[in-house]
N, CA, C, O and CB atoms as a CASP TS submission, in Angstrom:
PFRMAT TS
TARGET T0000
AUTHOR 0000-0000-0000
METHOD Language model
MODEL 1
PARENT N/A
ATOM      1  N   UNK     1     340.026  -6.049-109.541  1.00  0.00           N
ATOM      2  CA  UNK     1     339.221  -5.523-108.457  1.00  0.00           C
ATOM      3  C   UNK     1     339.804  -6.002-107.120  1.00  0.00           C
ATOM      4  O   UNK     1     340.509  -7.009-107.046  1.00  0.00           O
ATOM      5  CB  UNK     1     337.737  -5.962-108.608  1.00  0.00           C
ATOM      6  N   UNK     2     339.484  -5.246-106.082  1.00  0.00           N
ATOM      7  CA  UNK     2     339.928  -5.535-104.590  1.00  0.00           C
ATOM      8  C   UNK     2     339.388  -6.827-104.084  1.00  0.00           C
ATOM      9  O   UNK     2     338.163  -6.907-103.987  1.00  0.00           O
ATOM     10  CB  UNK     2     339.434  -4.400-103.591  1.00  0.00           C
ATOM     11  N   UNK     3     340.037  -7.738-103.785  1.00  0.00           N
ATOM     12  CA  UNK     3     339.407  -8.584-102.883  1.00  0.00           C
ATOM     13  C   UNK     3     339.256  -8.559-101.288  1.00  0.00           C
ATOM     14  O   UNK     3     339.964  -8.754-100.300  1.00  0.00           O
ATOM     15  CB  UNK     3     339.929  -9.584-103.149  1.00  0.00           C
ATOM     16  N   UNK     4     337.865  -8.190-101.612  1.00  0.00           N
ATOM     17  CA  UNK     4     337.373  -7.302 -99.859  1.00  0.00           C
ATOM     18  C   UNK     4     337.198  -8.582 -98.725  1.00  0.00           C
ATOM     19  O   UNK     4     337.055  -8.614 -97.503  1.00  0.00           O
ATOM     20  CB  UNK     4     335.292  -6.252 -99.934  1.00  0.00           C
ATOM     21  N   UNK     5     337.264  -9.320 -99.494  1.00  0.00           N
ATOM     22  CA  UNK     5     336.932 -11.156 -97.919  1.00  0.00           C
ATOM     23  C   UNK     5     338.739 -10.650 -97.674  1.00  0.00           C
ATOM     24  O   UNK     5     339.178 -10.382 -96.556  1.00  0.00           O
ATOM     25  CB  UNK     5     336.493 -14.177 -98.992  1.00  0.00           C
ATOM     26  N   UNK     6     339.523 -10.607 -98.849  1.00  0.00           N
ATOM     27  CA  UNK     6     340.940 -11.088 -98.141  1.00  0.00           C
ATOM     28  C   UNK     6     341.323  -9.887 -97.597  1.00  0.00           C
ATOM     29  O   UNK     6     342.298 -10.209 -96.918  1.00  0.00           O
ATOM     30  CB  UNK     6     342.187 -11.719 -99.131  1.00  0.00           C
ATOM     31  N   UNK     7     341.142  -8.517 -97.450  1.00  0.00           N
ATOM     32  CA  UNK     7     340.671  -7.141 -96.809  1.00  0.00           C
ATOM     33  C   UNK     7     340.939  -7.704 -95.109  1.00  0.00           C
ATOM     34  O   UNK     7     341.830  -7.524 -94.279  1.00  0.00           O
ATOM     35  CB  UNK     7     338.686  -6.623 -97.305  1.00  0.00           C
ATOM     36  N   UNK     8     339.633  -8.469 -95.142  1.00  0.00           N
ATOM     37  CA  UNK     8     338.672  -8.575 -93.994  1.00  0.00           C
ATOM     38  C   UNK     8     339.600  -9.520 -92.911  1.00  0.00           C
ATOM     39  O   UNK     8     340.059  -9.242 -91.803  1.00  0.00           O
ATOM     40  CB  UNK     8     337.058  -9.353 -94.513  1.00  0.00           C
ATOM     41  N   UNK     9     339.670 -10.799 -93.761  1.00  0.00           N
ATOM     42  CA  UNK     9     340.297 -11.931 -93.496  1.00  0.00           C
ATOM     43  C   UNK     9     341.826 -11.938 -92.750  1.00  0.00           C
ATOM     44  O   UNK     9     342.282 -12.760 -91.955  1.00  0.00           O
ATOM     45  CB  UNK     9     340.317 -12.534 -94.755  1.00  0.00           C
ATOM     46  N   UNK    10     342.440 -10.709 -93.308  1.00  0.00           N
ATOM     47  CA  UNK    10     343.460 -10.083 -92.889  1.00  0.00           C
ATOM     48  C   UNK    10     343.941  -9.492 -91.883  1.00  0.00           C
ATOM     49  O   UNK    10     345.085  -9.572 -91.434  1.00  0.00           O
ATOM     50  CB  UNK    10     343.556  -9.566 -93.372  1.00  0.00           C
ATOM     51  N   UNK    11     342.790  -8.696 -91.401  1.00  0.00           N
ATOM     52  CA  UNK    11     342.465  -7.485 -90.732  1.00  0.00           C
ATOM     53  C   UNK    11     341.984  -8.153 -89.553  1.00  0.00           C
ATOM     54  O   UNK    11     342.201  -7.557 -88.498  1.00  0.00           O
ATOM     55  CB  UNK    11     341.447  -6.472 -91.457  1.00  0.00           C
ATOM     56  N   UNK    12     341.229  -9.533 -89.472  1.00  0.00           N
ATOM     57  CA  UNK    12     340.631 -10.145 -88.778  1.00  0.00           C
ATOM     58  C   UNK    12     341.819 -10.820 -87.736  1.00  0.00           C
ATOM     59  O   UNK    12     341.898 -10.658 -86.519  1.00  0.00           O
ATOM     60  CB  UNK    12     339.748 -10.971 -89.607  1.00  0.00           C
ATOM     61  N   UNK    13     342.547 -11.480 -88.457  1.00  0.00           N
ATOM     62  CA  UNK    13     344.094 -12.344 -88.071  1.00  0.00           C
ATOM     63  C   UNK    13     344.673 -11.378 -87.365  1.00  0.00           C
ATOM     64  O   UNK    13     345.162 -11.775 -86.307  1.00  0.00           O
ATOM     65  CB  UNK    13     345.231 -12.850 -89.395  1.00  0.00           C
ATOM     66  N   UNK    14     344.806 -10.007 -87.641  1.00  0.00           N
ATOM     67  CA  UNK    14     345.531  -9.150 -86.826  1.00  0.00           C
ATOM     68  C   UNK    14     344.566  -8.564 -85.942  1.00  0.00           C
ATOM     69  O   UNK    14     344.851  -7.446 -85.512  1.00  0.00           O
ATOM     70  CB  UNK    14     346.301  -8.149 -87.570  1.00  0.00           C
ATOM     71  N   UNK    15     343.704  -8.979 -85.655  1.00  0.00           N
ATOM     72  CA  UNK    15     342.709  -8.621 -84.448  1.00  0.00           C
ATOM     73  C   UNK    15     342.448  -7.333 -84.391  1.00  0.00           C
ATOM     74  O   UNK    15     342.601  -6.925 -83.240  1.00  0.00           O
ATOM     75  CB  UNK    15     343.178  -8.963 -83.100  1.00  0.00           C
ATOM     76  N   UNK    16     341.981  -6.163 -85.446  1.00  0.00           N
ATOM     77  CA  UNK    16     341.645  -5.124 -85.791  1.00  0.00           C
ATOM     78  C   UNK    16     340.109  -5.122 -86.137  1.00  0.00           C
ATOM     79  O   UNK    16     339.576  -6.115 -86.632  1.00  0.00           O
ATOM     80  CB  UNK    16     342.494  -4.775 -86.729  1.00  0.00           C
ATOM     81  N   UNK    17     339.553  -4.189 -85.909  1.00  0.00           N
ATOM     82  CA  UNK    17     338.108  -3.666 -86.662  1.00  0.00           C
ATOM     83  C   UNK    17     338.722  -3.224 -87.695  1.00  0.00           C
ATOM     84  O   UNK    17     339.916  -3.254 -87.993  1.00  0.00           O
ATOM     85  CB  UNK    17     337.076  -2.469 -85.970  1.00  0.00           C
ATOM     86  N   UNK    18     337.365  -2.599 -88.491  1.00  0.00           N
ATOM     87  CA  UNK    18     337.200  -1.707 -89.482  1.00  0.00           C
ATOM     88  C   UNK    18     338.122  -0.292 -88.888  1.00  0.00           C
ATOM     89  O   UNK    18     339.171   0.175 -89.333  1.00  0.00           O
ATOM     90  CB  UNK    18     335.482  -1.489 -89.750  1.00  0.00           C
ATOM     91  N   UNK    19     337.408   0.090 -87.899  1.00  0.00           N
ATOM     92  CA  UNK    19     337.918   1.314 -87.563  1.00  0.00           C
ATOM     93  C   UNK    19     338.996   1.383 -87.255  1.00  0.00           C
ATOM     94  O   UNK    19     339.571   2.420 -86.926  1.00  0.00           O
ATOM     95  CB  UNK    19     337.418   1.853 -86.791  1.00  0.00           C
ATOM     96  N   UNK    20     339.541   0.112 -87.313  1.00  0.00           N
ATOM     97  CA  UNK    20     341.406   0.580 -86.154  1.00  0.00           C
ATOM     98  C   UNK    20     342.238   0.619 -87.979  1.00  0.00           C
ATOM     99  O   UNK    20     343.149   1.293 -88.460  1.00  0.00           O
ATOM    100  CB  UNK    20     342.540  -1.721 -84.325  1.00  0.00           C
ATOM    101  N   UNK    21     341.264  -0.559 -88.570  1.00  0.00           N
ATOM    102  CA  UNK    21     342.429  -0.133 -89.999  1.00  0.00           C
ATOM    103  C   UNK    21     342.334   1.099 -90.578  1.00  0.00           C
ATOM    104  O   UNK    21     343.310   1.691 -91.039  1.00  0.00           O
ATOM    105  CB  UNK    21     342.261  -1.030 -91.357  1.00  0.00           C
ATOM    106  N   UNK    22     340.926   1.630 -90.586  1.00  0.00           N
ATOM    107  CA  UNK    22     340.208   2.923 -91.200  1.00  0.00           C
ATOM    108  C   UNK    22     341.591   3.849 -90.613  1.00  0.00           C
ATOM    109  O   UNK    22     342.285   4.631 -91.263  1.00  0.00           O
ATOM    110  CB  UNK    22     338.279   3.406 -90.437  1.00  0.00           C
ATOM    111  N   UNK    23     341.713   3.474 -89.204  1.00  0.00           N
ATOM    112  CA  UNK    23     342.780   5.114 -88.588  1.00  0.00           C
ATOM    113  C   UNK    23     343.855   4.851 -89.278  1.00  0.00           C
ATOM    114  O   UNK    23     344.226   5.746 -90.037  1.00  0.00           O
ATOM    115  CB  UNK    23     343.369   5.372 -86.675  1.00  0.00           C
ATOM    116  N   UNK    24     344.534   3.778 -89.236  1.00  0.00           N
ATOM    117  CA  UNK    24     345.750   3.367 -89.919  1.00  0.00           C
ATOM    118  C   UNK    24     346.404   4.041 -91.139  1.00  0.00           C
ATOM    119  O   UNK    24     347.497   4.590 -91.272  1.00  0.00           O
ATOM    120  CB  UNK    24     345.527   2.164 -90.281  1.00  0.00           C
ATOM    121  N   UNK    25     345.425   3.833 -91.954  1.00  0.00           N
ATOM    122  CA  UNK    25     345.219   4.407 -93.329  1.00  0.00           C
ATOM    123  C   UNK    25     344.938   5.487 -93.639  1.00  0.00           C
ATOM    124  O   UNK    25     345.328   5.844 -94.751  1.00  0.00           O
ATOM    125  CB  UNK    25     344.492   3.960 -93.907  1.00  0.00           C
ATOM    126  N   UNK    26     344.037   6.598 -92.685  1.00  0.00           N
ATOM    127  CA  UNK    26     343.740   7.768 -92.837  1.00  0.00           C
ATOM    128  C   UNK    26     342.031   7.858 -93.852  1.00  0.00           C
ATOM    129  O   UNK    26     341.687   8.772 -94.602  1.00  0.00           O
ATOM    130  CB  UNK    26     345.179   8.408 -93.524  1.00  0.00           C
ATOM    131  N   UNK    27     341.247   6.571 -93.510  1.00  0.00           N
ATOM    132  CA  UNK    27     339.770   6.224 -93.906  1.00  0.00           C
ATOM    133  C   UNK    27     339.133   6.138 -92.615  1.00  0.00           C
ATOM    134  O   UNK    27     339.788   6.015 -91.580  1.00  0.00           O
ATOM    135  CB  UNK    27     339.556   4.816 -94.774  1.00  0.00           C
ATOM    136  N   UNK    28     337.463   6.218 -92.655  1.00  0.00           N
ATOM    137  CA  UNK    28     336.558   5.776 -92.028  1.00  0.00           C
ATOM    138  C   UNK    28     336.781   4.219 -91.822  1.00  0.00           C
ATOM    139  O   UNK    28     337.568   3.562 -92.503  1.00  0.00           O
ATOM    140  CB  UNK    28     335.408   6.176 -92.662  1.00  0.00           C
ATOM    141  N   UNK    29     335.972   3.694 -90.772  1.00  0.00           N
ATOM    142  CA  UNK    29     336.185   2.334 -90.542  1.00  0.00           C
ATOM    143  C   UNK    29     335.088   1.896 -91.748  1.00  0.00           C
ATOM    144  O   UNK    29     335.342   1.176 -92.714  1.00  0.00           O
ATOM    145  CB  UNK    29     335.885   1.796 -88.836  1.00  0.00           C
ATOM    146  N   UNK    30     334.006   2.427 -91.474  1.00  0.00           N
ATOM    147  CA  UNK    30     333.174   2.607 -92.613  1.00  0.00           C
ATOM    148  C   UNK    30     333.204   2.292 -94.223  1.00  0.00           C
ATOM    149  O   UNK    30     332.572   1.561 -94.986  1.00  0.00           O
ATOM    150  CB  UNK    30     333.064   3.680 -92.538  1.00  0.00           C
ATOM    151  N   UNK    31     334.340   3.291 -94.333  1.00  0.00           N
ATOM    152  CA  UNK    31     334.813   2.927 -95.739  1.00  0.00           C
ATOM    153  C   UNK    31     335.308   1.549 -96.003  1.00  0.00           C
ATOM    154  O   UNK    31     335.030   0.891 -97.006  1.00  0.00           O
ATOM    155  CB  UNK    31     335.887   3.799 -96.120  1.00  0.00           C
ATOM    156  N   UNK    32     336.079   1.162 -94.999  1.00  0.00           N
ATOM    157  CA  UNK    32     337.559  -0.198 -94.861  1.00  0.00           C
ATOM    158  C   UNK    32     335.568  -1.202 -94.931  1.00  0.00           C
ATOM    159  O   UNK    32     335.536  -1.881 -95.958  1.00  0.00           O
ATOM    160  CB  UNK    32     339.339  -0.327 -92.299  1.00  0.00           C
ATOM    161  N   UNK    33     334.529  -1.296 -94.302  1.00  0.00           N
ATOM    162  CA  UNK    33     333.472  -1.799 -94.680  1.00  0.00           C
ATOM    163  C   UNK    33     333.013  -2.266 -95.560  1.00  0.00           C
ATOM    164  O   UNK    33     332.522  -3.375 -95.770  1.00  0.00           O
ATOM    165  CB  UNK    33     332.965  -1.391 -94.572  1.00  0.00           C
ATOM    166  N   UNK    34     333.262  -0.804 -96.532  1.00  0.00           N
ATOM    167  CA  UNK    34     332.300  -0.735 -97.838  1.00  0.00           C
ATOM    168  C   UNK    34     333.308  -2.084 -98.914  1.00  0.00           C
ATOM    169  O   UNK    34     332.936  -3.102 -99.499  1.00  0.00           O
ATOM    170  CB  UNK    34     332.280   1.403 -98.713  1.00  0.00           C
ATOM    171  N   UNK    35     335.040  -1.234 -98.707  1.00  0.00           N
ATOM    172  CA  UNK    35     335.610  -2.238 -99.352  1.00  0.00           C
ATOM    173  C   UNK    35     335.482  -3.663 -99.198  1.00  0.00           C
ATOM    174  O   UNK    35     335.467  -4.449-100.145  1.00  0.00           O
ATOM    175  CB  UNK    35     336.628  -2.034 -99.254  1.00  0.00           C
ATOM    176  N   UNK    36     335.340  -4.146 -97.346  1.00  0.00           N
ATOM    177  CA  UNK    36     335.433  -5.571 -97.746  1.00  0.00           C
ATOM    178  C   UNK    36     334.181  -6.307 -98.373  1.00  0.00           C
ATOM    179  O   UNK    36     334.331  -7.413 -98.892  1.00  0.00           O
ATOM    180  CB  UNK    36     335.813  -6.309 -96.554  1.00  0.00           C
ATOM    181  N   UNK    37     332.868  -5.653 -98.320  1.00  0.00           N
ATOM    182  CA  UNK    37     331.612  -5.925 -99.181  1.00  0.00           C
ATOM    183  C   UNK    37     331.506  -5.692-100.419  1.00  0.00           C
ATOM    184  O   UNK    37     330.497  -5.865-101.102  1.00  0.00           O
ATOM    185  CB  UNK    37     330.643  -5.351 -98.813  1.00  0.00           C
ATOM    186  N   UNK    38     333.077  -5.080-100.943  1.00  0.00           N
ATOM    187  CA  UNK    38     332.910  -4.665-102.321  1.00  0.00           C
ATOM    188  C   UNK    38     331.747  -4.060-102.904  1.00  0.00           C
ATOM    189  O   UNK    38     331.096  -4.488-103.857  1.00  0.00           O
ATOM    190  CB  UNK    38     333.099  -5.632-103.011  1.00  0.00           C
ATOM    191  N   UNK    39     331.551  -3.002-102.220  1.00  0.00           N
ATOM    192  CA  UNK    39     330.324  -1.914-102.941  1.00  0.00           C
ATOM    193  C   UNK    39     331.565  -0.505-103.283  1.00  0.00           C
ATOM    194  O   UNK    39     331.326  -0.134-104.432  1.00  0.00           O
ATOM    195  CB  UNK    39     328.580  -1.293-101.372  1.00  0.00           C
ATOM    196  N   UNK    40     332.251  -0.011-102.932  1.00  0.00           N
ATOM    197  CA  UNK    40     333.375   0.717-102.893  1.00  0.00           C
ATOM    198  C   UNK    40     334.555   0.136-103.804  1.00  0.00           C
ATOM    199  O   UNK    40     334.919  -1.006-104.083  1.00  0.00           O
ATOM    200  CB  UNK    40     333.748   0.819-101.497  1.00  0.00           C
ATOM    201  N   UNK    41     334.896   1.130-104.070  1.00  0.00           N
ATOM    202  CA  UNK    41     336.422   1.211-105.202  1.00  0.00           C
ATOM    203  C   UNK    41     337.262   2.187-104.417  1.00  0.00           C
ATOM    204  O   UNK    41     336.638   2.936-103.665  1.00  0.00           O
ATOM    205  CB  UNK    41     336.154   1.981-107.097  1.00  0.00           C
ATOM    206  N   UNK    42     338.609   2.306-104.469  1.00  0.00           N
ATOM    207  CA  UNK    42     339.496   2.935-104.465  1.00  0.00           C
ATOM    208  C   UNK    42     340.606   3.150-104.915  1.00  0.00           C
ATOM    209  O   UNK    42     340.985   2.316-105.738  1.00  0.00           O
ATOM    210  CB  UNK    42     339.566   2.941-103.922  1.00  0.00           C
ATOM    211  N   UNK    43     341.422   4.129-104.641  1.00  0.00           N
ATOM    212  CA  UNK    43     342.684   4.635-105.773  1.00  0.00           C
ATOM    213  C   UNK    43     343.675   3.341-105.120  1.00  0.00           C
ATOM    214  O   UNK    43     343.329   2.620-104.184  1.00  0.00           O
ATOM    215  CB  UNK    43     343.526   6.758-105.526  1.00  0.00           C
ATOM    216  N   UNK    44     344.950   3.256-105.846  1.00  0.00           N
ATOM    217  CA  UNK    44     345.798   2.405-105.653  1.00  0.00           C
ATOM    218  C   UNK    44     346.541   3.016-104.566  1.00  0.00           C
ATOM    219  O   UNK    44     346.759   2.255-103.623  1.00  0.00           O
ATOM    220  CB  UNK    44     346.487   2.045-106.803  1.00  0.00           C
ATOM    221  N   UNK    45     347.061   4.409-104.442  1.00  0.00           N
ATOM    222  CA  UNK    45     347.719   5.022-103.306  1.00  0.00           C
ATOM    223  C   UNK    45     347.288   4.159-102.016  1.00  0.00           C
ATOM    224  O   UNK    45     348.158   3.455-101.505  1.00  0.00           O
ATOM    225  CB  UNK    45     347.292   6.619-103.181  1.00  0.00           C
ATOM    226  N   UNK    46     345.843   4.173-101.396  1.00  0.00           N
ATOM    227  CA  UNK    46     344.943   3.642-100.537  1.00  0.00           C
ATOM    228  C   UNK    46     345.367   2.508-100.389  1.00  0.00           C
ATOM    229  O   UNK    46     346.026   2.276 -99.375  1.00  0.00           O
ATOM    230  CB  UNK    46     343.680   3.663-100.856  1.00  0.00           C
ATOM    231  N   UNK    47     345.143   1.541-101.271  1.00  0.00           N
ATOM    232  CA  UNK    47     345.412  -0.084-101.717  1.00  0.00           C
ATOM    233  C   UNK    47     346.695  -0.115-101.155  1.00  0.00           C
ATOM    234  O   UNK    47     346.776  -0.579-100.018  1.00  0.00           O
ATOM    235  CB  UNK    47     345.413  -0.568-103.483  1.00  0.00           C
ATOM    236  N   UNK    48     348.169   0.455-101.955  1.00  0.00           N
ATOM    237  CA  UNK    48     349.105   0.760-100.923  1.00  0.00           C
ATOM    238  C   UNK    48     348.883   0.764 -99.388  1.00  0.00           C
ATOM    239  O   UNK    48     349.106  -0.139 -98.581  1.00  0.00           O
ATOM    240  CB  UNK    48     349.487   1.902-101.209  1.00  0.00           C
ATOM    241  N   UNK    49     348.541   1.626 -99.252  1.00  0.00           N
ATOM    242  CA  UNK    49     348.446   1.755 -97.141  1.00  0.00           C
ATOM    243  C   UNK    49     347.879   0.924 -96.520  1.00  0.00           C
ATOM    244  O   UNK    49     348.006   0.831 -95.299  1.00  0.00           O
ATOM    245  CB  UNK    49     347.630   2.941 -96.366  1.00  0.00           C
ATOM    246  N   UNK    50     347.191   0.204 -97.175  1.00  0.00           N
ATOM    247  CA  UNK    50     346.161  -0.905 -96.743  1.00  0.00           C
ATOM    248  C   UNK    50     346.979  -2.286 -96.787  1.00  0.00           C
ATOM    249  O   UNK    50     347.027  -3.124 -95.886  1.00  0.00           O
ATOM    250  CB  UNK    50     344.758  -0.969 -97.832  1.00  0.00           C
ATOM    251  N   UNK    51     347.651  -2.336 -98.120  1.00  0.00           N
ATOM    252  CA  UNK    51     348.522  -3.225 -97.748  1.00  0.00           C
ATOM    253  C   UNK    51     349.787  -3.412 -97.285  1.00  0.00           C
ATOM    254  O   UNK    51     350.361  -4.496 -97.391  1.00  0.00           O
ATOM    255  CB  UNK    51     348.531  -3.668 -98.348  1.00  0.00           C
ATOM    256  N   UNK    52     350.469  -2.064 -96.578  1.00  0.00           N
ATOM    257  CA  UNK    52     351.703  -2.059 -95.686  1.00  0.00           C
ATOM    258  C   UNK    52     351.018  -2.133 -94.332  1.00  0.00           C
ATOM    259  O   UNK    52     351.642  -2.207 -93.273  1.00  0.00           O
ATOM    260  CB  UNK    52     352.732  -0.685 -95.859  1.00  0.00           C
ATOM    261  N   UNK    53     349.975  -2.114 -94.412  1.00  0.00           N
ATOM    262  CA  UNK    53     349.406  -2.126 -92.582  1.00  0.00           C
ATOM    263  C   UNK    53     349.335  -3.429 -92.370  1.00  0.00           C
ATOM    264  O   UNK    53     349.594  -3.887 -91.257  1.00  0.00           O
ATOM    265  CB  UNK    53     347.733  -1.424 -92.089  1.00  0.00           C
ATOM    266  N   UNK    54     348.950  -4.266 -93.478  1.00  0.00           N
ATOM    267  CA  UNK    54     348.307  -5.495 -93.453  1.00  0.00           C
ATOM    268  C   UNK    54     349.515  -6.539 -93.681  1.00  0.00           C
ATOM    269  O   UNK    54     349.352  -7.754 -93.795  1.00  0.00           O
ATOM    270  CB  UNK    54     347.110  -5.561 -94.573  1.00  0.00           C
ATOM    271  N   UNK    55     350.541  -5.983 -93.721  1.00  0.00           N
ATOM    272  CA  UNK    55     351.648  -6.475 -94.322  1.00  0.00           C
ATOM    273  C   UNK    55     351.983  -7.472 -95.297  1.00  0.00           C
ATOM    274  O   UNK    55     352.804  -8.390 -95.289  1.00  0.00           O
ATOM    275  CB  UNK    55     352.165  -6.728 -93.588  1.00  0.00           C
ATOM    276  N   UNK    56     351.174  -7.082 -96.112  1.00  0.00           N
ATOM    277  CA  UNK    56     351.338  -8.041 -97.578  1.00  0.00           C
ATOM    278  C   UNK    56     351.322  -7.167 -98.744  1.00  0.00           C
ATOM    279  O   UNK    56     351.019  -5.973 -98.742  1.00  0.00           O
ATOM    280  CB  UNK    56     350.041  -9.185 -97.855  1.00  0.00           C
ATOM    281  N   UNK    57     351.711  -7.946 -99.839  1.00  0.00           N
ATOM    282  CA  UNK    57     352.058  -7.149-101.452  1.00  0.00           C
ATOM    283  C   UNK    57     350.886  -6.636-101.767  1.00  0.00           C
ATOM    284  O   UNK    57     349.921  -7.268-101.338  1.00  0.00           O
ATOM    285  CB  UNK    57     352.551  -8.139-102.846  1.00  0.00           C
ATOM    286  N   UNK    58     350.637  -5.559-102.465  1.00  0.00           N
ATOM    287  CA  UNK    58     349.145  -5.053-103.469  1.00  0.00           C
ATOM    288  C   UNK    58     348.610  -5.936-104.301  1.00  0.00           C
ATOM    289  O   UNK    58     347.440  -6.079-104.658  1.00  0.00           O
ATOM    290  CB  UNK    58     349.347  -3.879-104.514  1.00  0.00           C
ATOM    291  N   UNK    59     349.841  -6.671-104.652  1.00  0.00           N
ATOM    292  CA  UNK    59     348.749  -7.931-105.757  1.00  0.00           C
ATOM    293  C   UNK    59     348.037  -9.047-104.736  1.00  0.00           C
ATOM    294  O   UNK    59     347.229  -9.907-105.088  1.00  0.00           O
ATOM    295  CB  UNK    59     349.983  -9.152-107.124  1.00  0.00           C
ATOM    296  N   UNK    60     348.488  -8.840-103.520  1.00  0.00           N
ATOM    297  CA  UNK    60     347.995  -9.820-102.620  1.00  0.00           C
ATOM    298  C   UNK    60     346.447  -9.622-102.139  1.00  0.00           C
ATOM    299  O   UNK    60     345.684 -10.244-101.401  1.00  0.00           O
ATOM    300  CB  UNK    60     348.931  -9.810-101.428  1.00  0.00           C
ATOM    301  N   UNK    61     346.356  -8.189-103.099  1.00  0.00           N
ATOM    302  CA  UNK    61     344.853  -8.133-102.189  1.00  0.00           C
ATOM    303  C   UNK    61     343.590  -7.594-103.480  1.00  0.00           C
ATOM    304  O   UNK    61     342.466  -7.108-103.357  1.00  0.00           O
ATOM    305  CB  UNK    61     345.010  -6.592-100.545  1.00  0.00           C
ATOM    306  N   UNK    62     344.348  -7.929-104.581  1.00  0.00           N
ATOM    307  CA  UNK    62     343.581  -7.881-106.020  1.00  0.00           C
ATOM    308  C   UNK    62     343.236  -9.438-105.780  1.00  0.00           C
ATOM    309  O   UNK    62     343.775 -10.251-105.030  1.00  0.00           O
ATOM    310  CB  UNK    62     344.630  -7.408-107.671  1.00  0.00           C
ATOM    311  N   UNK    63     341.796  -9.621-106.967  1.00  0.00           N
ATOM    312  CA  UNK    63     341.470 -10.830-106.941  1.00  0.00           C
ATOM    313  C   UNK    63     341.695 -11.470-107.643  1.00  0.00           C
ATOM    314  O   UNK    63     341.498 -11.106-108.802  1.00  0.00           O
ATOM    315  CB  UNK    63     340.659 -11.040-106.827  1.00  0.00           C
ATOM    316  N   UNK    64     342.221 -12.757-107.404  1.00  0.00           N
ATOM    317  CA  UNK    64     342.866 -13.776-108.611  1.00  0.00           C
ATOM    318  C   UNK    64     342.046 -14.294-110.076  1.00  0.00           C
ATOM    319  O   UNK    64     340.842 -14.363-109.829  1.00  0.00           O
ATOM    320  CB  UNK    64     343.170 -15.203-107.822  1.00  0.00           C
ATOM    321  N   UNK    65     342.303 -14.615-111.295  1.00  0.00           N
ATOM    322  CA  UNK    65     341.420 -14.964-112.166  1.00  0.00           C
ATOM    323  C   UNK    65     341.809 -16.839-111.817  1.00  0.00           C
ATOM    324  O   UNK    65     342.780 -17.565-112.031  1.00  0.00           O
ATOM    325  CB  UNK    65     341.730 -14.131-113.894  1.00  0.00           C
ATOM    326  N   UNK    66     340.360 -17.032-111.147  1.00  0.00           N
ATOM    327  CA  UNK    66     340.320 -18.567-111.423  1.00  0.00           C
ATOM    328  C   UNK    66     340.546 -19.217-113.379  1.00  0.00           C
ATOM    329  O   UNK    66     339.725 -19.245-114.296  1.00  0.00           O
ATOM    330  CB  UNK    66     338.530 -19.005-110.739  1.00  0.00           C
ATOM    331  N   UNK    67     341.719 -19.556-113.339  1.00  0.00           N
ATOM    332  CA  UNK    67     342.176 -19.867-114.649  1.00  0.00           C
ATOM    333  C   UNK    67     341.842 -21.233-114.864  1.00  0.00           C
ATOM    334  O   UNK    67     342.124 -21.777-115.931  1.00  0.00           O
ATOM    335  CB  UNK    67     343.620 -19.616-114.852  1.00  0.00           C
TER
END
């Protein structure tokens, strides 16, 4: 599953809203919302764009299994 704090946390460091990543990506700021509260799912394509904006790997923004 997405980890929507590290979404946020991310997005935050680069001094963006919801809405400036939402344009980025071609989403509502809204949506980029729903994800970091994790009520929302999305396709991996998305996950992609989200994480070349954010400039980190896709596994960087799945959530780790505390092992």
């Amino acid at each position: 599953m997405v980890d929507g704090k590290e979404i946020e946390r991310l997005r935050t460091l680069k001094g963006w809203t919801q809405d400036e990543l939402g344009e980025k990506v071609g989403v509502s700021g809204r949506f980029i919302g729903y994800l970091e509260k994790g009520t929302r799912k999305t396709d991996t394509d998305k996950i992609k764009l989200i994480a070349d904006e954010l400039g980190v790997l896709v596994d960087d923004l799945y959530k780790k299994d505390s092992a």
